[in-house]
C-alpha positions as CSV (number, residue, x, y, z in Angstrom):
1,X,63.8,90.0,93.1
2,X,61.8,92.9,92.1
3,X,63.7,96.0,90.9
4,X,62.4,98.6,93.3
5,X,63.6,95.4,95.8
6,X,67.0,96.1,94.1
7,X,67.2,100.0,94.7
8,X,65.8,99.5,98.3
9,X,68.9,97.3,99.3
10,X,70.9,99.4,97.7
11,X,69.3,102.8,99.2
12,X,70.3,100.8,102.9
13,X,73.5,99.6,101.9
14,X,74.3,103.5,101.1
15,X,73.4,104.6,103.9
16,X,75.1,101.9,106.1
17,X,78.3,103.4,104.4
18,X,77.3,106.8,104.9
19,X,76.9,106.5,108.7
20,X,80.4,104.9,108.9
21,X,82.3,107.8,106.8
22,X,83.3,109.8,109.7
23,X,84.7,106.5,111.5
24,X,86.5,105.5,108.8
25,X,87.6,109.1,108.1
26,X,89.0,108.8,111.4
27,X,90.2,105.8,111.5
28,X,92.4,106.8,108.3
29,X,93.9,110.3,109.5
30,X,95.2,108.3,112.9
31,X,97.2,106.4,110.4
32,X,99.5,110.0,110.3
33,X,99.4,113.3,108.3
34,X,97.2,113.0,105.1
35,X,96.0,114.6,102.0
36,X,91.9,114.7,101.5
37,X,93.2,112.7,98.2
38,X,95.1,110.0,100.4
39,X,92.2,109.6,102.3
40,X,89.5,108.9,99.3
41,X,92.3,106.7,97.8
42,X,92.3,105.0,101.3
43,X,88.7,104.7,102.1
44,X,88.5,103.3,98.0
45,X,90.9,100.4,98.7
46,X,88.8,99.3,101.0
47,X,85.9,99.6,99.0
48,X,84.5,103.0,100.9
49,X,83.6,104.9,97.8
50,X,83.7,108.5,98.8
51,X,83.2,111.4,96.5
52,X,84.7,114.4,97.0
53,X,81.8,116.9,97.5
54,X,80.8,114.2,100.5
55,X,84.2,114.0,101.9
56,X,85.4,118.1,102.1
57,X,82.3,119.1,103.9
58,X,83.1,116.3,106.4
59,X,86.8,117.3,107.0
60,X,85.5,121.2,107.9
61,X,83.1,119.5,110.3
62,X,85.6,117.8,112.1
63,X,88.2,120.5,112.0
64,X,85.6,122.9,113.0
65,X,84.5,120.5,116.3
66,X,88.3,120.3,117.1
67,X,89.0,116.9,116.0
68,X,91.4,117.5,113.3
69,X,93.8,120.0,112.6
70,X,95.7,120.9,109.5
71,X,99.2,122.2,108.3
72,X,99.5,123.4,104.7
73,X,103.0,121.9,103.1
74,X,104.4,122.7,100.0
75,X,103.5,120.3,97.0
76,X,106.4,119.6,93.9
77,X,103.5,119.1,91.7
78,X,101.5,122.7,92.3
79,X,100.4,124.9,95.0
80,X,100.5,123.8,98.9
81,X,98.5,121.1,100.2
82,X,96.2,121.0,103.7
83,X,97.3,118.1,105.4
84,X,95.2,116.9,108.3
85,X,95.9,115.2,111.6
86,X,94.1,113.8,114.7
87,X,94.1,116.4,117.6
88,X,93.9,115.2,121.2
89,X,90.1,115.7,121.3
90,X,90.2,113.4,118.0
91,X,91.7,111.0,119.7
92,X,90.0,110.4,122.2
93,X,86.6,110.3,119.8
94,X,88.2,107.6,118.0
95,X,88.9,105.8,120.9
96,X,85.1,105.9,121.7
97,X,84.1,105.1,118.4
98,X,86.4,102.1,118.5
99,X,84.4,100.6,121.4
100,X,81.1,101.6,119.9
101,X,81.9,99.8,117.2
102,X,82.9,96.8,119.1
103,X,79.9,96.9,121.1
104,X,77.9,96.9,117.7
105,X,79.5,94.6,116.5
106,X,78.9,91.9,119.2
107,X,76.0,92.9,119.2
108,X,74.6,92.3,115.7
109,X,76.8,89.4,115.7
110,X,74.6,87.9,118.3
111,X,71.5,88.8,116.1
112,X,72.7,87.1,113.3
């Protein structure tokens, strides 16, 4: 296989991930309250590799659209943290995404 073969599956397989981020973002703050930090160490074990400067700009989208919500708390290790959490309108988002995904799924499944 060719090299530009190489960076063109690897160009698709980025942006595969990329369109899944706010999912999994999702997926991750229905779990319960959460740091931005829990969440890259979440999407990571899962092998999601998320960088920072992708993930913060997501999180203001999401607050800003009303599907998360934050509470500072106070840290033992420095200043206070933004925790975020699923609002009602998140919710139900999430529970549409979960049957889109589905409905991919099956569908691609069937391709294949």
């Amino acid at each position: 296989m060719k090299n530009s073969d190489n960076t063109s599956i690897k160009n698709s397989q980025i942006q595969m991930r990329r369109g899944m981020l706010e999912f999994c973002t999702l997926l991750t703050v229905a779990k319960g309250k959460v740091y931005a930090s829990d969440i890259l160490e979440s999407l990571k074990e899962v092998d999601l590799i998320v960088v920072e400067g992708t993930l913060y700009p997501l999180l203001n989208r999401l607050k800003t659209e009303g599907y998360l919500s934050y509470s500072w708390q106070e840290s033992h290790s420095g200043p206070p943290r933004k925790y975020y959490s699923l609002t009602t309108k998140g919710r139900d988002k999430l529970t549409e995404l979960k049957k889109t995904w589905r409905s991919l799924v099956e569908s691609i499944t069937n391709l294949i």
